[in-house]
N, C-alpha and C positions, 0 to 999 in steps of 0.2 A: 138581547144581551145587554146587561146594563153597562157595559163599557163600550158600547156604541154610544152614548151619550158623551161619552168624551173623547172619540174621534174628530179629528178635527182636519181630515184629508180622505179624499178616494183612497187612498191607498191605505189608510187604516180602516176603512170600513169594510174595503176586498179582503182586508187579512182578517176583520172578523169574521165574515163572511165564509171562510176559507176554514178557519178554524171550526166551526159551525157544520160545516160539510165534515171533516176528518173526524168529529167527535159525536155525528150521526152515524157515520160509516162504521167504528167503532160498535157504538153501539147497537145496530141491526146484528154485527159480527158476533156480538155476545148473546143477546135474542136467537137467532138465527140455530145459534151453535147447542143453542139450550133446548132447542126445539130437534134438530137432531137426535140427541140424544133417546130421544120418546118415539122415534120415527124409523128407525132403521128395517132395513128389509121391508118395505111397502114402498108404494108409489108414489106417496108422500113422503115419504124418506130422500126417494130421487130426487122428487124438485128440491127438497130442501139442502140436498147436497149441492146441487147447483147453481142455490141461493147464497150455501152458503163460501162455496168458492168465487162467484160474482164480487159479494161483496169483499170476499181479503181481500181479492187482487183490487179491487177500488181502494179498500183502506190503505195499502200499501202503497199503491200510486199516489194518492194523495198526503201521506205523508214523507214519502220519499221524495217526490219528483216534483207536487205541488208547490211543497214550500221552498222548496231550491229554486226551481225557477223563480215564482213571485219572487224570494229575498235580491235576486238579481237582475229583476226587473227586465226576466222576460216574459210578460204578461200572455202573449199568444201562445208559449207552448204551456204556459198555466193552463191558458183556453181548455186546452187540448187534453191533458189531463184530466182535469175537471168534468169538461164532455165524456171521457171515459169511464168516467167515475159514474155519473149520470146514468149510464147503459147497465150496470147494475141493478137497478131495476127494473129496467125492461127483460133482462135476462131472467129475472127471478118470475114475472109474470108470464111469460114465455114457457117456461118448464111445469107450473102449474097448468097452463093452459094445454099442454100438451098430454098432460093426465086427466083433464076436462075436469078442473079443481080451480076454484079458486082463492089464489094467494093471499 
């Protein structure tokens, strides 16, 4: 990101960082969501349904819950958050692998 070059603290480069995460999560949510639509009623419709509710509930934690915390500088339940967020894609691999497909 080119505005990491003008960070100039940990804590601006966590908030890019952060942003970075919320506007990937975003983005798979619109992929995701697009790919649905081509998929329904098959087996790969299923995983992708469960790709693509992984990832809201990540997008939505991470911009609800991520940035409130970080703004208030409680860095650990940011952690935590974040780790959550994280687990969207395990879940998404998970559900492919469960159709013996992969994601």
């Amino acid at each position: 990101k080119p505005q990491s070059s003008h960070a100039s603290t940990e804590h601006d480069l966590a908030s890019i960082a952060l942003n970075i995460a919320t506007n990937t999560a975003k983005h798979n949510v619109e992929v995701i969501s697009d790919l649905s639509k081509n998929n329904q009623s098959t087996p790969e419709g299923f995983a992708i349904a469960i790709c693509l509710k992984a990832y809201t509930e990540a997008t939505s934690a991470l911009e609800i819950f991520a940035d409130l915390y970080f703004e208030r500088g409680l860095y650990p339940s940011t952690l935590n958050v974040v780790s959550f967020a994280m687990g969207a894609s395990d879940t998404c691999k998970e559900a492919f692998k469960w159709i013996k497909k992969k994601s």
